[in-house]
C-alpha positions in Angstrom: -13.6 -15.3 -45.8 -11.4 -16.9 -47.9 -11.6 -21.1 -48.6 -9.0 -23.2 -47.8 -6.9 -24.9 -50.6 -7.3 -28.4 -50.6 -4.2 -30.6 -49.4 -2.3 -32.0 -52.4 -3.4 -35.9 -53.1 -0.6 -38.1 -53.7 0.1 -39.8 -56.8 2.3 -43.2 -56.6 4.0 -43.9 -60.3 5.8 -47.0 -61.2 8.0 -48.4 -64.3 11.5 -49.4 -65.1 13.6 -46.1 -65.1 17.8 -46.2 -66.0 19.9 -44.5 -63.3 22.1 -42.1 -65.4 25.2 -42.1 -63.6 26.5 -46.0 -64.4 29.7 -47.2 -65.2 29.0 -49.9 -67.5 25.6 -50.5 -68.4 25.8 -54.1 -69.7 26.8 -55.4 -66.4 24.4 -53.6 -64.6 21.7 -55.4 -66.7 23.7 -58.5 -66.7 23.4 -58.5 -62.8 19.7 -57.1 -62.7 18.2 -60.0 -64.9 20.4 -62.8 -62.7 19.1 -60.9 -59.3 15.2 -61.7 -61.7 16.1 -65.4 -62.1 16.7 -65.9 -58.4 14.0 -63.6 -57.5 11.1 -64.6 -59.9 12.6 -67.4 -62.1 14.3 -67.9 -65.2 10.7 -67.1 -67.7 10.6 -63.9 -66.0 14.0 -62.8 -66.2 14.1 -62.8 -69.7 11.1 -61.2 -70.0 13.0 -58.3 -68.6 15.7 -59.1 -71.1 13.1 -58.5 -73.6 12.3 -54.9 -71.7 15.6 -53.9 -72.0 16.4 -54.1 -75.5 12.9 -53.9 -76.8 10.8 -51.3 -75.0 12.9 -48.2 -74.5 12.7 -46.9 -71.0 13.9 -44.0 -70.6 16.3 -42.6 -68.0 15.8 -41.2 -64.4 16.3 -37.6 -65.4 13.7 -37.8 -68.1 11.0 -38.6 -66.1 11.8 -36.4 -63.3 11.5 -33.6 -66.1 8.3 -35.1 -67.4 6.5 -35.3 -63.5 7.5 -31.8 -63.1 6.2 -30.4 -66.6 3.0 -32.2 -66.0 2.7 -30.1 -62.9 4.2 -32.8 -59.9 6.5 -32.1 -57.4 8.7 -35.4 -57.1 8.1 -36.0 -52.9 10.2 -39.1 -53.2 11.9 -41.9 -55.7 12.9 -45.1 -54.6 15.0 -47.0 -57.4 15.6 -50.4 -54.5 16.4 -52.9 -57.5 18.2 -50.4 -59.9 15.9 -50.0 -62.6 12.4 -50.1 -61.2 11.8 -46.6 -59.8 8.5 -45.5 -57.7 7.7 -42.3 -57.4 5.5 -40.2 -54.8 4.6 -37.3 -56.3 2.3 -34.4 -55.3 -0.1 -32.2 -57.8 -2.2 -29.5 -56.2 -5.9 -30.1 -57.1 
């Protein structure tokens, strides 16, 4: 008799990820921190500022590479605002 592999558990990952294919970066940010002031306020929004040019986040098809060398299949990614992407992701246990 042989024992059932368990069901992969879901893993939900969250941080600010660049889409690679834009135009012009600078007025994607430009209109990403203005969407944070309306959203959140203006102490906020440049807090993002900040994240942008301080914190170097990497792009979208860094961290799909990453996931998937750690051993994740990427089940979804959801990038609503631009930047902030979440990602369902599966690892066999």
């Amino acid at each position: 008799m042989t024992t059932p592999k368990p069901k992969p558990k879901p893993n939900w990952f969250n941080d600010v990820v660049f889409p690679a294919m834009v135009d012009d970066y600078a007025a994607q940010f430009d209109r990403w921190v203005a969407s944070m002031t309306g959203k959140v306020g203006a102490e906020f929004a440049a807090e993002v500022e900040a994240h942008i040019g301080d914190e170097y986040s990497t792009f979208d098809w860094v961290m799909a590479g990453m996931l998937e060398r750690a051993g994740f299949s990427i089940d979804q990614a959801d990038s609503g605002d631009g930047f902030g992407t979440t990602y369902l992701c599966t690892r066999s246990v």
